[in-house]
N, C-alpha and C positions, 0 to 999 in steps of 0.2 A: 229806769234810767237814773243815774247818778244824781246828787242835785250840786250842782257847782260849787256852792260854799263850802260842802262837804264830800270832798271824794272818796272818805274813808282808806286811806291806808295809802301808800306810796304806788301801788299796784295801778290805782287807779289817778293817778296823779296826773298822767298825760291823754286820759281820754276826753273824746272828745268834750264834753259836757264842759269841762274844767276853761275850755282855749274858744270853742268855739261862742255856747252861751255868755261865756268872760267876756268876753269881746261885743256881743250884743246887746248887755245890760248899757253900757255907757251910749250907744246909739239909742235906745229906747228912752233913757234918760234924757237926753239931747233930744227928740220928738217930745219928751213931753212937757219940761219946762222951758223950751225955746232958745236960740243959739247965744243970744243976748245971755243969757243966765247960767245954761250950762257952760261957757267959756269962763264966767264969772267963779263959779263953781272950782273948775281946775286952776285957775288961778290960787284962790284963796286956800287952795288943794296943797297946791305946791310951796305957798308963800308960810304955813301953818306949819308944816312938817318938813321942810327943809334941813337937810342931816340928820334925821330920824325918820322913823317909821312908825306905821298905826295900820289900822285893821278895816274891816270891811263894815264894824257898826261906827268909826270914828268917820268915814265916808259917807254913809246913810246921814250921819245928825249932821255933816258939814250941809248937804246938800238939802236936805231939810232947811237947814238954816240959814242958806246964803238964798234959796226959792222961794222961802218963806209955805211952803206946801208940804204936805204930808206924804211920800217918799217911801215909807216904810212898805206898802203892800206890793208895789213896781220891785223894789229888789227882794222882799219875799216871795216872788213870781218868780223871777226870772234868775236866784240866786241859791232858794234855799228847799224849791217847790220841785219835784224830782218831774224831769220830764217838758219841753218846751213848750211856754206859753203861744200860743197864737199872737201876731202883729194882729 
């Protein structure tokens, strides 16, 4: 299976892996730092990059850093790990 971060090539750009685990990491993230914080998270998300753009490890270190927890292996799970993690 695909791993979301990397769909390798345009081909594979709208399968699933890409839309549906996309979509799953931020609910998993929200279960695991708590609603208080991941709203805290999208805020400083949106207040930080505001008429610009950034990438998916400027995401990992916001969230890291507005949680205060280590983050790194939840989206290497479920973003860069070919194949769906278990809830």
């Amino acid at each position: 299976m695909t791993p979301t971060a990397d769909p390798s090539g345009p081909q594979n750009l709208f399968h699933a892996p890409v839309y549906d685990r996309g979509a799953m990491t931020p609910h998993v993230l929200r279960g695991t730092v708590g609603d208080r914080t991941f709203f805290a998270i999208l805020r400083a998300w949106a207040r930080e990059h505001r008429y610009g753009n950034a990438d998916t490890a400027a995401f990992v270190s916001l969230a890291e850093r507005v949680s205060g927890r280590r983050l790194r292996a939840l989206f290497g799970a479920w973003l860069h790990q070919p194949g769906k993690p278990s809830l």
